[in-house]
Backbone and ligand atoms as CSV (ligand in chain L), in Angstrom:
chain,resi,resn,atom,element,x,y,z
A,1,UNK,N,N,85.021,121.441,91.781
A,1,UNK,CA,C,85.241,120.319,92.698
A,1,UNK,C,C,84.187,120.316,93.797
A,2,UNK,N,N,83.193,119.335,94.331
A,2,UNK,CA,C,82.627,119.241,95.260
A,2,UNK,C,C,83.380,119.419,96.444
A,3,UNK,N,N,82.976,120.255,97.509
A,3,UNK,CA,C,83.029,120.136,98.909
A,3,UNK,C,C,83.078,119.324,99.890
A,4,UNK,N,N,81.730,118.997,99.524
A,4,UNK,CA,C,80.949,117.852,100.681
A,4,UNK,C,C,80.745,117.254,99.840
A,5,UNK,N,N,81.189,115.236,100.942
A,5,UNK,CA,C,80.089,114.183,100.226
A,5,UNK,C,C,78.303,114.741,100.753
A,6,UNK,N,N,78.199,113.729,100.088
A,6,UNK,CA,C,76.342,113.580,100.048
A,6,UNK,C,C,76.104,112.277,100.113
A,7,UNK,N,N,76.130,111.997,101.696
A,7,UNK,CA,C,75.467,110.493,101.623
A,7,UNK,C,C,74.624,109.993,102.876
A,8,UNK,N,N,73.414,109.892,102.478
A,8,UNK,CA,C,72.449,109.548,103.392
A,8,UNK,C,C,72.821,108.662,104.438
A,9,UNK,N,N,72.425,109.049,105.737
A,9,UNK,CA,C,72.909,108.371,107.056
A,9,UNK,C,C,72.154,107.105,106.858
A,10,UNK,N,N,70.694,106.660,106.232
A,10,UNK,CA,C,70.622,105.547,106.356
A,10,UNK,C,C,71.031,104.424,105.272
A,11,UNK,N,N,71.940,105.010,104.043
A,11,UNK,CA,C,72.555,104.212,103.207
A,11,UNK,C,C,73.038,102.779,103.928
A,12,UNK,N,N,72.853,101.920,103.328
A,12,UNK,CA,C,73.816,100.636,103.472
A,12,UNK,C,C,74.932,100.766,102.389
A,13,UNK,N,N,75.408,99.635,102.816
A,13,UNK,CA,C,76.984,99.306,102.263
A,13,UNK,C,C,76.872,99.490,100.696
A,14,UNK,N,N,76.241,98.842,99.923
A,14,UNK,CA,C,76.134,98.834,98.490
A,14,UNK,C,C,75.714,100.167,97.888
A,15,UNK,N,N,74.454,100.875,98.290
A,15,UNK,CA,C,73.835,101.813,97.984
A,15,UNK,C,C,75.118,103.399,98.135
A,16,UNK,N,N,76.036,103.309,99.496
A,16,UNK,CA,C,77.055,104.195,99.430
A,16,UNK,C,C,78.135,104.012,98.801
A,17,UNK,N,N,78.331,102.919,98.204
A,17,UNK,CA,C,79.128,103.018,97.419
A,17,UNK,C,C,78.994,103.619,96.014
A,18,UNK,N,N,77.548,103.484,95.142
A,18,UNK,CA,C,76.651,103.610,94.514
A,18,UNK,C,C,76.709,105.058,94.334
A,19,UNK,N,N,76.610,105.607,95.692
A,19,UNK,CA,C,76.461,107.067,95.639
A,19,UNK,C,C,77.501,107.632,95.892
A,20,UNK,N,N,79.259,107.113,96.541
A,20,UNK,CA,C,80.294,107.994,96.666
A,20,UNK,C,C,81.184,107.586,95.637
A,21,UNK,N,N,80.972,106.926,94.658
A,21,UNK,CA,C,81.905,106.454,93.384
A,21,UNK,C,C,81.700,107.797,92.623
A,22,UNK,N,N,80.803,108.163,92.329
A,22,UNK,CA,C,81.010,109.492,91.259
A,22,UNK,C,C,81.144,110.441,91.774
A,23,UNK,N,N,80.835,110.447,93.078
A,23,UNK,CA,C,81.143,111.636,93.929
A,23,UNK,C,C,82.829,111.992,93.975
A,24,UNK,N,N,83.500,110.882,94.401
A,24,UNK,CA,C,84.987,110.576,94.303
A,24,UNK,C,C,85.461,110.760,92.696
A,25,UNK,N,N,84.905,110.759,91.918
A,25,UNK,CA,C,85.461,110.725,90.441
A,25,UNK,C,C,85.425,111.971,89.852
A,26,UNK,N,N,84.220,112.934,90.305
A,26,UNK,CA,C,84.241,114.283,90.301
A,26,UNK,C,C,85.200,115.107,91.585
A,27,UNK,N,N,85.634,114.728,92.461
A,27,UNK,CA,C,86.228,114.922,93.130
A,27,UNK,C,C,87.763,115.488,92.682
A,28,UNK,N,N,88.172,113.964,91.827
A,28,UNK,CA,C,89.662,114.129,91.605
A,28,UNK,C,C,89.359,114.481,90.058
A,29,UNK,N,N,88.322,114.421,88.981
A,29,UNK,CA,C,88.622,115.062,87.947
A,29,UNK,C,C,89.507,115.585,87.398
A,30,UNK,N,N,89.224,117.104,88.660
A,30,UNK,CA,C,89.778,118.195,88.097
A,30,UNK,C,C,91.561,118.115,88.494
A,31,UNK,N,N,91.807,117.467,89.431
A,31,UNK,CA,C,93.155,117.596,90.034
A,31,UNK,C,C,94.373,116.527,89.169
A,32,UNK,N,N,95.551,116.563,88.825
A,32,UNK,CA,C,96.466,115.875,87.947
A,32,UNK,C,C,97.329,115.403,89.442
A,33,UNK,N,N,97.299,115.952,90.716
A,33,UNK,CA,C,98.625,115.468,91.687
A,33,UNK,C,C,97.698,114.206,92.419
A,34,UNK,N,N,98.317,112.781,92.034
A,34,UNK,CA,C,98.121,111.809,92.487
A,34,UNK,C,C,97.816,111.818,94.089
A,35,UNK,N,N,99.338,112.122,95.043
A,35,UNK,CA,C,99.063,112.339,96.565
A,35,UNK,C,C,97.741,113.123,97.023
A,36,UNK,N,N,97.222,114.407,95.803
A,36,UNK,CA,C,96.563,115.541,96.431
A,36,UNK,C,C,95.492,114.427,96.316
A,37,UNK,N,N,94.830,113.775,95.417
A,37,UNK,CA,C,93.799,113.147,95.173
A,37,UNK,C,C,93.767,111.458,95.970
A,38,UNK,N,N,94.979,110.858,96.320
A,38,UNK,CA,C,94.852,109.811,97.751
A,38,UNK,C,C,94.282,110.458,98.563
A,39,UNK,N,N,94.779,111.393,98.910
A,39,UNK,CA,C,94.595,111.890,100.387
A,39,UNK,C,C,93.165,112.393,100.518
A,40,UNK,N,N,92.590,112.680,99.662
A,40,UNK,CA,C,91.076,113.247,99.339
A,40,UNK,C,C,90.132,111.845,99.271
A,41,UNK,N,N,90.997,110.670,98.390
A,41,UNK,CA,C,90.051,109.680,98.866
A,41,UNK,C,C,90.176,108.857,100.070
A,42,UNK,N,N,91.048,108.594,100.455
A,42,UNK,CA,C,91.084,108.295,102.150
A,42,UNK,C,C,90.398,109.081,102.709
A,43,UNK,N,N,90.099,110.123,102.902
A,43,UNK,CA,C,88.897,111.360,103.735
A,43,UNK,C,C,87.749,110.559,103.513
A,44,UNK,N,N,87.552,110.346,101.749
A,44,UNK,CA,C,85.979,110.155,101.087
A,44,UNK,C,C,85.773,109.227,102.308
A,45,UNK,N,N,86.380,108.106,102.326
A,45,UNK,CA,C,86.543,106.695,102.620
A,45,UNK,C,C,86.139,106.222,103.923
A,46,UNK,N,N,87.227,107.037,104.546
A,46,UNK,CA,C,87.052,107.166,106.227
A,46,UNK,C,C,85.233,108.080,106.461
A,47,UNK,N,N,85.117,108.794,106.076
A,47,UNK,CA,C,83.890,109.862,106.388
A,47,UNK,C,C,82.491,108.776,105.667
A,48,UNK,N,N,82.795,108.256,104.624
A,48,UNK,CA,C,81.554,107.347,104.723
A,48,UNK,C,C,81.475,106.548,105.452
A,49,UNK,N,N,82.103,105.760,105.540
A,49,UNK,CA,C,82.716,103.928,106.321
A,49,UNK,C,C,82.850,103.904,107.463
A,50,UNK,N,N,83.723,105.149,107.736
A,50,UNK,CA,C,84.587,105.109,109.142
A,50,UNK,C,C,85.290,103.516,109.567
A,51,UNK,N,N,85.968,103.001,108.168
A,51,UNK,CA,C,87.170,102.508,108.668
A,51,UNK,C,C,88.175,102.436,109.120
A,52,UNK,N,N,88.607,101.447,110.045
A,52,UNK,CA,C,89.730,101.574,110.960
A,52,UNK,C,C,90.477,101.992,110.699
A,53,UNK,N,N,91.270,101.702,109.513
A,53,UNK,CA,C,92.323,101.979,108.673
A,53,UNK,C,C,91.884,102.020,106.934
A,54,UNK,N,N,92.322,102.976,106.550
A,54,UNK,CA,C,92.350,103.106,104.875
A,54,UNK,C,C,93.329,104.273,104.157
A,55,UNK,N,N,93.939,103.135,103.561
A,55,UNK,CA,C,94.912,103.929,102.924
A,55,UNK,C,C,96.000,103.197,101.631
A,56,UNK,N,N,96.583,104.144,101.275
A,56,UNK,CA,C,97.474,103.351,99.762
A,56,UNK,C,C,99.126,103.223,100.059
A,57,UNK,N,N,99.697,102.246,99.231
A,57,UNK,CA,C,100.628,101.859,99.103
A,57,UNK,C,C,100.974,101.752,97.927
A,58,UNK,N,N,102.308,102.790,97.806
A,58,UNK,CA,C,102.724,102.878,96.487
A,58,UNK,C,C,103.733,102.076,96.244
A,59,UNK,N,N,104.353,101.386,94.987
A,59,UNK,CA,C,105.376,100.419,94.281
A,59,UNK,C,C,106.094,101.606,93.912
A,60,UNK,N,N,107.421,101.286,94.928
A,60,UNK,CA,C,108.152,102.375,94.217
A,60,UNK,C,C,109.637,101.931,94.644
A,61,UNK,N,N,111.160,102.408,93.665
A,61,UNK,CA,C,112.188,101.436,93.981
A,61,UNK,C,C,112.493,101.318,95.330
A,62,UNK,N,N,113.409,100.557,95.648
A,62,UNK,CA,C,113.714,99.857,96.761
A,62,UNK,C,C,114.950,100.501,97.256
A,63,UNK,N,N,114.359,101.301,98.718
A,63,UNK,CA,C,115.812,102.233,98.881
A,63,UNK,C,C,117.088,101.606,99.636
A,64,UNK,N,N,117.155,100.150,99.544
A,64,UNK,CA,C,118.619,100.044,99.950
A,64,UNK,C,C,119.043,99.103,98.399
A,65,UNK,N,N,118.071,97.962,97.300
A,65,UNK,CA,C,118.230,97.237,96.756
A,65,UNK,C,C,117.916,97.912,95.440
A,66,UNK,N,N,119.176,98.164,94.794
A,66,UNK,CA,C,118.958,98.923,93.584
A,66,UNK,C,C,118.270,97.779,92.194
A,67,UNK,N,N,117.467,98.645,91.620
A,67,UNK,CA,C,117.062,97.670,90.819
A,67,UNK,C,C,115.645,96.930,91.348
A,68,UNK,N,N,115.467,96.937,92.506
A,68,UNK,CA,C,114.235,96.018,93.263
A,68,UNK,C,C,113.255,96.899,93.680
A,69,UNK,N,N,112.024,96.706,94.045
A,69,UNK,CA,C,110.489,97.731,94.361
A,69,UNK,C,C,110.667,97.079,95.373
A,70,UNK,N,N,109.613,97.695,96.054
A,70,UNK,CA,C,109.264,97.722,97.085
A,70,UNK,C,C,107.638,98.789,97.446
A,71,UNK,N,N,106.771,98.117,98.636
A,71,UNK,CA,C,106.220,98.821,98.350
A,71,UNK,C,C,105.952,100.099,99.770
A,72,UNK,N,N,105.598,101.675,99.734
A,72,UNK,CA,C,105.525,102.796,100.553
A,72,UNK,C,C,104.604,103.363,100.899
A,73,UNK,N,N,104.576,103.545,101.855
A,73,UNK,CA,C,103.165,104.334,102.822
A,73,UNK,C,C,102.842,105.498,101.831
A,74,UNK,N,N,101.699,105.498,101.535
A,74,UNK,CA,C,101.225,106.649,101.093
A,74,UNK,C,C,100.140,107.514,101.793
A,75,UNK,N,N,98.857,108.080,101.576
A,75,UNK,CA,C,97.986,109.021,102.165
A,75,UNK,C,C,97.149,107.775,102.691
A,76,UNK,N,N,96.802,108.081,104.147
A,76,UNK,CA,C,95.978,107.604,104.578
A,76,UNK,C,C,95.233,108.154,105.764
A,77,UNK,N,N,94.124,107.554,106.595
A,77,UNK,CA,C,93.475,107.680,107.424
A,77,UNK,C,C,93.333,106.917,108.610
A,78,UNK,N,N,94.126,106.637,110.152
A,78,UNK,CA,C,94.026,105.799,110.862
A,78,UNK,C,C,94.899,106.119,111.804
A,79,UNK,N,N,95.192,104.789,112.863
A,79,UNK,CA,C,96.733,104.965,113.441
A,79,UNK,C,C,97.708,104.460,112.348
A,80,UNK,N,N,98.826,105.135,112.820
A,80,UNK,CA,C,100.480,105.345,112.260
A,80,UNK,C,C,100.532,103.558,111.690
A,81,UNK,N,N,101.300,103.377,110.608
A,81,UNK,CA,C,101.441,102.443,110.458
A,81,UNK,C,C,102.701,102.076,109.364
A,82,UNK,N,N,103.124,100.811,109.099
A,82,UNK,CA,C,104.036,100.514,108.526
A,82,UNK,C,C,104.670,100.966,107.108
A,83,UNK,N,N,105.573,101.554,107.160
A,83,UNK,CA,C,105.880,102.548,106.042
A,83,UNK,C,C,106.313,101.833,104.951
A,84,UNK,N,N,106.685,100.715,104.651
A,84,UNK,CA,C,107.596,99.460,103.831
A,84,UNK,C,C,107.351,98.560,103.942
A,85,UNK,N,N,106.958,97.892,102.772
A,85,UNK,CA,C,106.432,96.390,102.789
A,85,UNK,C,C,106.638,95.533,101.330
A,86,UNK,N,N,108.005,94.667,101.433
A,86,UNK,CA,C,108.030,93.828,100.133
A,86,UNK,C,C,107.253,92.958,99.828
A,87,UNK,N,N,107.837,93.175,98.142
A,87,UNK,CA,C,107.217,91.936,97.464
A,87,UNK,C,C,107.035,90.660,97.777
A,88,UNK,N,N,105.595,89.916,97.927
A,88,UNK,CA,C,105.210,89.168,98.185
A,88,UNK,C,C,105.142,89.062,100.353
A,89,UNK,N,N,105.368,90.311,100.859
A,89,UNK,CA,C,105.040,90.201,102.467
A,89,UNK,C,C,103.709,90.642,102.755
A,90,UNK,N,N,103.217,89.948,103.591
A,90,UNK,CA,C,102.219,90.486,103.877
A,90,UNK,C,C,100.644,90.215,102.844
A,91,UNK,N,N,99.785,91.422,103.445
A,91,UNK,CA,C,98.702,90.925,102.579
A,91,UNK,C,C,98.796,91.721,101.194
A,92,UNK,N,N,99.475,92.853,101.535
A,92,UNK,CA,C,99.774,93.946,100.687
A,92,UNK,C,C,100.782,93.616,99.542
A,93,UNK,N,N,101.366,92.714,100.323
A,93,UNK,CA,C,102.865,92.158,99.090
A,93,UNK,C,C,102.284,91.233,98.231
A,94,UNK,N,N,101.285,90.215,99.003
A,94,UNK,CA,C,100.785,89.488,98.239
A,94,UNK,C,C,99.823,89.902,97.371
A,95,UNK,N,N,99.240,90.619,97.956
A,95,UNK,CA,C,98.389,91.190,96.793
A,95,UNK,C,C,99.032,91.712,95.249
A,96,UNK,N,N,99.734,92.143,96.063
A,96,UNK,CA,C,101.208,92.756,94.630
A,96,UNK,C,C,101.722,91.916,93.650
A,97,UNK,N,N,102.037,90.875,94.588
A,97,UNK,CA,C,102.870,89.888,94.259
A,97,UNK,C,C,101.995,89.205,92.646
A,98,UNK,N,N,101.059,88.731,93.157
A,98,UNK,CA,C,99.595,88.165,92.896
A,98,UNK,C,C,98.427,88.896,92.030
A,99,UNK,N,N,99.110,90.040,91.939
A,99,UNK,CA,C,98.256,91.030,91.196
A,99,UNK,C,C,96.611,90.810,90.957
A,100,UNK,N,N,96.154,90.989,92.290
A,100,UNK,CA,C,94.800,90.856,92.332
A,100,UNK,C,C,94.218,90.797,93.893
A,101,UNK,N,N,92.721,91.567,93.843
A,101,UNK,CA,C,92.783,91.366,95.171
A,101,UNK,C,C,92.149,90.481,96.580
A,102,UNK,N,N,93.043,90.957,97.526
A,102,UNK,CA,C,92.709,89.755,98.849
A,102,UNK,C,C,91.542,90.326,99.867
A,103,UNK,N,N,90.615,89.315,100.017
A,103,UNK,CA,C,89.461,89.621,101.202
A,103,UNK,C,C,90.518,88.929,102.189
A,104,UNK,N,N,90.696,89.071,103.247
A,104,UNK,CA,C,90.896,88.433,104.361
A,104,UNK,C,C,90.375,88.615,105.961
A,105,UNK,N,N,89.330,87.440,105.914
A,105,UNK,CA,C,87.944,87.519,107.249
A,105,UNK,C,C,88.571,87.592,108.504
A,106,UNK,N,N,89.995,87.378,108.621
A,106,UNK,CA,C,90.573,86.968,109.794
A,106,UNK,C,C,92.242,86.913,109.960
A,107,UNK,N,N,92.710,87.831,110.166
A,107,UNK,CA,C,94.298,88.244,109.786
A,107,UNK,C,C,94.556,87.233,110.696
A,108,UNK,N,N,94.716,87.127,111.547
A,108,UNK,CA,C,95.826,85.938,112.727
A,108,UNK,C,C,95.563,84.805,111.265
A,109,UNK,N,N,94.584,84.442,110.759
A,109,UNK,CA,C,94.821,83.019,109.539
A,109,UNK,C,C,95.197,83.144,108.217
A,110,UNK,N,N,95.923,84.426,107.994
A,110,UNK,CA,C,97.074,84.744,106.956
A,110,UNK,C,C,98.404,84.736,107.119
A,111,UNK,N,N,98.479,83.450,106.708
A,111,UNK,CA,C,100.720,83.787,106.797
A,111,UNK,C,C,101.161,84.818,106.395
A,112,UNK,N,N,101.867,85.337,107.539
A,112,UNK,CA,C,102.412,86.456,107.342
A,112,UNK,C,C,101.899,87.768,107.385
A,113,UNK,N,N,100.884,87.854,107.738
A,113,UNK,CA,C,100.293,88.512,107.736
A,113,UNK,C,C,100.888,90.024,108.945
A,114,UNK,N,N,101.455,91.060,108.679
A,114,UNK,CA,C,101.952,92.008,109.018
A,114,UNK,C,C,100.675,92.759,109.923
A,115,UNK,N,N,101.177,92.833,110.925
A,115,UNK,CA,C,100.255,93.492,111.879
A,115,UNK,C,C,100.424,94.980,112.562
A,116,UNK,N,N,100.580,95.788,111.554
A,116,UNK,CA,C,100.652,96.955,111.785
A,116,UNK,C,C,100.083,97.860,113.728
A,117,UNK,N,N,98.838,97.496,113.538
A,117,UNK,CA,C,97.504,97.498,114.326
A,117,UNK,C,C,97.074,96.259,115.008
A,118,UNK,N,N,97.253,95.775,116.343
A,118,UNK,CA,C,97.216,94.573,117.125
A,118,UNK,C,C,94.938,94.830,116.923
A,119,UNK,N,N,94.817,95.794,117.172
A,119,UNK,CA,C,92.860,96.049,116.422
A,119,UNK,C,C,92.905,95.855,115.254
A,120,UNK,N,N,93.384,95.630,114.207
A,120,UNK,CA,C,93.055,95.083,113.060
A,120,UNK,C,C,92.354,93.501,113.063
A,121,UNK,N,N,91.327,93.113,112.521
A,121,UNK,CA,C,90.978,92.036,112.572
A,121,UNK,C,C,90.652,91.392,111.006
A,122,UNK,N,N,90.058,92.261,110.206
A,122,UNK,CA,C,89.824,91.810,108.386
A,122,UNK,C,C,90.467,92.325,107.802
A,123,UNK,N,N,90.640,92.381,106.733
A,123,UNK,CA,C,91.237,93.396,105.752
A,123,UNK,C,C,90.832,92.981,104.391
A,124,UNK,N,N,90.909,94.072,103.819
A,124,UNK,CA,C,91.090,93.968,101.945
A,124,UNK,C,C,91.747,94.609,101.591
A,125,UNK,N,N,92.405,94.191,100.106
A,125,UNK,CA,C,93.784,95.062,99.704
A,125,UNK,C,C,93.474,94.828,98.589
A,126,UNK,N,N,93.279,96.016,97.565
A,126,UNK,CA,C,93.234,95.951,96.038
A,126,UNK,C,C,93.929,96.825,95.258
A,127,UNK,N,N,94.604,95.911,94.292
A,127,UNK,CA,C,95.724,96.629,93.346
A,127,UNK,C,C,95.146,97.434,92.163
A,128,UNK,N,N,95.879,98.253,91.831
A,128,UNK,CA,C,95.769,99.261,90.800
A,128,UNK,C,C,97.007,99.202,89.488
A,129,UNK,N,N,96.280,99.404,88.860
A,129,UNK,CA,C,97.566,99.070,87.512
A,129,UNK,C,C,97.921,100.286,86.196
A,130,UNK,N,N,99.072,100.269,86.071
A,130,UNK,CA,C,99.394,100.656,84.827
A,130,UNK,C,C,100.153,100.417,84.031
A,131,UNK,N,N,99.721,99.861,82.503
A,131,UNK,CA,C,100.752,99.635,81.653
A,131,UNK,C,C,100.369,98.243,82.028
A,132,UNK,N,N,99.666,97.834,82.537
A,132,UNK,CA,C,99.446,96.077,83.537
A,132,UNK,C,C,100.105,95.742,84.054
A,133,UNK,N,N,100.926,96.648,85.187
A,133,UNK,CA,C,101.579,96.242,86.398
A,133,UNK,C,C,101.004,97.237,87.527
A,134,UNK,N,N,101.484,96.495,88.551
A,134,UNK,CA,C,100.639,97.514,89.665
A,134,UNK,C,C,101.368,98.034,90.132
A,135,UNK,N,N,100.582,98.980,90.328
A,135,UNK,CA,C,101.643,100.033,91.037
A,135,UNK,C,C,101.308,101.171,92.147
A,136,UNK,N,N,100.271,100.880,92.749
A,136,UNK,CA,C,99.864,101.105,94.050
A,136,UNK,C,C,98.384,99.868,94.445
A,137,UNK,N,N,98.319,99.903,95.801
A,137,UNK,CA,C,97.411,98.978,96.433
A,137,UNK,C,C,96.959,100.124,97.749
A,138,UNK,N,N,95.338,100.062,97.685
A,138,UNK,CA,C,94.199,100.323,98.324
A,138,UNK,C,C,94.312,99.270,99.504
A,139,UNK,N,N,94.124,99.440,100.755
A,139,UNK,CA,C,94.235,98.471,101.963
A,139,UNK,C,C,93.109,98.799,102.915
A,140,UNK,N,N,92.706,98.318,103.476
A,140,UNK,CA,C,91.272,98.374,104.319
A,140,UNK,C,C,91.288,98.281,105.261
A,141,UNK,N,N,91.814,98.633,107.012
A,141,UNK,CA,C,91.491,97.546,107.881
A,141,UNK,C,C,90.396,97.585,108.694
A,142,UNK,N,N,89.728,96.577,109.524
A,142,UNK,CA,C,88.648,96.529,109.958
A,142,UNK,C,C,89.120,96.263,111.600
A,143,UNK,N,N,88.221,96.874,112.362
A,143,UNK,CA,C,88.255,96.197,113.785
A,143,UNK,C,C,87.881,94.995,114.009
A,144,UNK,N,N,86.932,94.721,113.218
A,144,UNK,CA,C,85.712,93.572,113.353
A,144,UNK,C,C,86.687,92.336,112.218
A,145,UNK,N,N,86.060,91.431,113.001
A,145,UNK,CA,C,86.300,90.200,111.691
A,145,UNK,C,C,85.170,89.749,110.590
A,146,UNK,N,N,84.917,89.508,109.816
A,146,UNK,CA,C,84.544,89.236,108.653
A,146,UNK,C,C,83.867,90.862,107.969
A,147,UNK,N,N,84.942,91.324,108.327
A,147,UNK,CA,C,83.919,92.621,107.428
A,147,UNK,C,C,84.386,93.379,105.974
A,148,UNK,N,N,84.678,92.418,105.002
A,148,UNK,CA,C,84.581,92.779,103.649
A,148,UNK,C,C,84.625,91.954,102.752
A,149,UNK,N,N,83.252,92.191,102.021
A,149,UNK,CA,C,82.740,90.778,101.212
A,149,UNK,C,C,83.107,91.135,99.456
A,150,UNK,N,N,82.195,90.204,98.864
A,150,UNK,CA,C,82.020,90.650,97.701
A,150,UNK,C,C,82.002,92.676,96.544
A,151,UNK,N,N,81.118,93.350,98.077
A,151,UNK,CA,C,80.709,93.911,97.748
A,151,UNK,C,C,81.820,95.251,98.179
A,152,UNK,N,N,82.399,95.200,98.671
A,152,UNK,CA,C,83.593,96.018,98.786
A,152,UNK,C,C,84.960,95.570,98.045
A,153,UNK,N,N,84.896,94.464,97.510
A,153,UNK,CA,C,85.782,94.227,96.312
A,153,UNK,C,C,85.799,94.541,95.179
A,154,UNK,N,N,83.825,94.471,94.618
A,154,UNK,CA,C,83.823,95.201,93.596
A,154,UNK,C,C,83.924,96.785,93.347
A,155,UNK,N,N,83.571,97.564,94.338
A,155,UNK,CA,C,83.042,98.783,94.229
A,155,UNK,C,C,84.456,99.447,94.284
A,156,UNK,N,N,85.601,98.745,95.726
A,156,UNK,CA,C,87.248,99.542,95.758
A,156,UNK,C,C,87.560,98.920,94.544
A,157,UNK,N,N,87.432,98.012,93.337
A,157,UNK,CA,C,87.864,97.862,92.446
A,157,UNK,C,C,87.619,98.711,91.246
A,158,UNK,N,N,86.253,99.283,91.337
A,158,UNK,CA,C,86.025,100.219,90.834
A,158,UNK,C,C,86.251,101.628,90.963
A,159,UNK,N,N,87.118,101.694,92.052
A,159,UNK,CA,C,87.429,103.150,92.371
A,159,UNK,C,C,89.066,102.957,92.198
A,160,UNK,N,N,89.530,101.730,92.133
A,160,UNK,CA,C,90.949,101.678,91.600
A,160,UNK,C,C,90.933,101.886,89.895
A,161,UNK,N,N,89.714,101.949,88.915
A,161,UNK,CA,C,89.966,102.163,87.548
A,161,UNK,C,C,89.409,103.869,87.186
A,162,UNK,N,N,88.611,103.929,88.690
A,162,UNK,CA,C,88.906,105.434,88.381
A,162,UNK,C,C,90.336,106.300,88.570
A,163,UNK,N,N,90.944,105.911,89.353
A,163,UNK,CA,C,92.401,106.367,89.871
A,163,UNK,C,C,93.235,105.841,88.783
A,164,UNK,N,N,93.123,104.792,88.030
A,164,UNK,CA,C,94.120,104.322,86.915
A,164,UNK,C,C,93.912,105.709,86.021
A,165,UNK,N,N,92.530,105.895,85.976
A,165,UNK,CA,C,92.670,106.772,84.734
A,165,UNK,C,C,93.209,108.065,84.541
A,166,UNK,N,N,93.446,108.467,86.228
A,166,UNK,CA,C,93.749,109.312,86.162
A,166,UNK,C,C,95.264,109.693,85.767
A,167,UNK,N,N,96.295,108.327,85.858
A,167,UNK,CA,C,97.651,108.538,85.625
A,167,UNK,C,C,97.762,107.954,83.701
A,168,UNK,N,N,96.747,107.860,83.237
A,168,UNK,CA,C,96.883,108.027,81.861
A,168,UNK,C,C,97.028,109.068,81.080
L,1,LIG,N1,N,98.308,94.325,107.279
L,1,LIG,C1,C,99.038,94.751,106.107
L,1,LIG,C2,C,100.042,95.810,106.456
L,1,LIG,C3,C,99.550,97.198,106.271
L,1,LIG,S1,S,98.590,97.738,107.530
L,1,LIG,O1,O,97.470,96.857,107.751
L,1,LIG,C4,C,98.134,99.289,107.359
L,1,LIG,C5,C,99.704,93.563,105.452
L,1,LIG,O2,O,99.714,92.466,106.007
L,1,LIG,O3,O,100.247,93.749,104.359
């Protein structure tokens, strides 16, 4: 298992992703415990990026509504934040809901939009699947507004099919 990332201080956005995708994939390889390997990529995540917030949300049943999901705080990196969030609330629900994921340049102009963090200003949230349902979501938040484009959709999308593979 690697130690340390390896990523050049003058990387841009595309190029570190480029370079912490296999870094992260050799990372969790070797490990089978899902939490041990969130919590290792929230580190990756935060230590390249230094985003505000990053962290996962797992689909898991619904502890007062038997029969119903819901989705649960999992490993992350930031201030404290909302431990429970249903289907279809939020950006996270919707994302769920919707199975696919949301850029959003400007949270106050998302209905509903759950405000964990009054400093949150963008976000992205991308789902992960198995069996082709999802069953955890990657969440992003940003201080800044418009800060996640194209290019952080593809790359956390690509680090959500490394994490699929790992629960195969
Ligand atoms: N803003 C999210 C809630 C989770 S926190 O941002 C960590 C949402 O609207 O689903």
């Amino acid at each position: 298992m690697a130690e340390h990332l390896h990523i050049a201080a003058s990387a841009g956005k595309k190029e570190r992703y480029e370079i912490l995708l296999p870094q992260i994939e050799s990372l969790v390889s070797g490990e089978k415990d899902l939490i041990a390997n969130l919590a290792n990529i929230t580190a990756a995540l935060k230590q390249t990026f230094d985003f505000f917030w990053v962290g996962f949300y797992q689909v898991k049943e619904n502890i007062v509504l038997a029969g119903r999901q819901e989705l649960v705080l999992g490993p992350f990196q930031g201030p404290i934040a909302c431990t429970r969030i249903g289907f279809g609330k939020g950006v996270c629900g919707t994302s769920w809901k919707e199975a696919k994921t949301i850029i959003v340049p400007n949270v106050d102009e998302f209905p509903g939009h759950i405000a964990c963090s009054s400093n949150s200003k963008s976000e992205i949230v991308v789902p992960g699947f198995t069996n082709k349902k999802v069953f955890l979501l990657l969440d992003v938040d940003s201080d800044r507004q418009n800060d996640f484009d194209q290019t952080d959709a593809e790359n956390l999308e690509k680090l959500m099919r490394i994490i699929e593979k790992l629960t195969n």
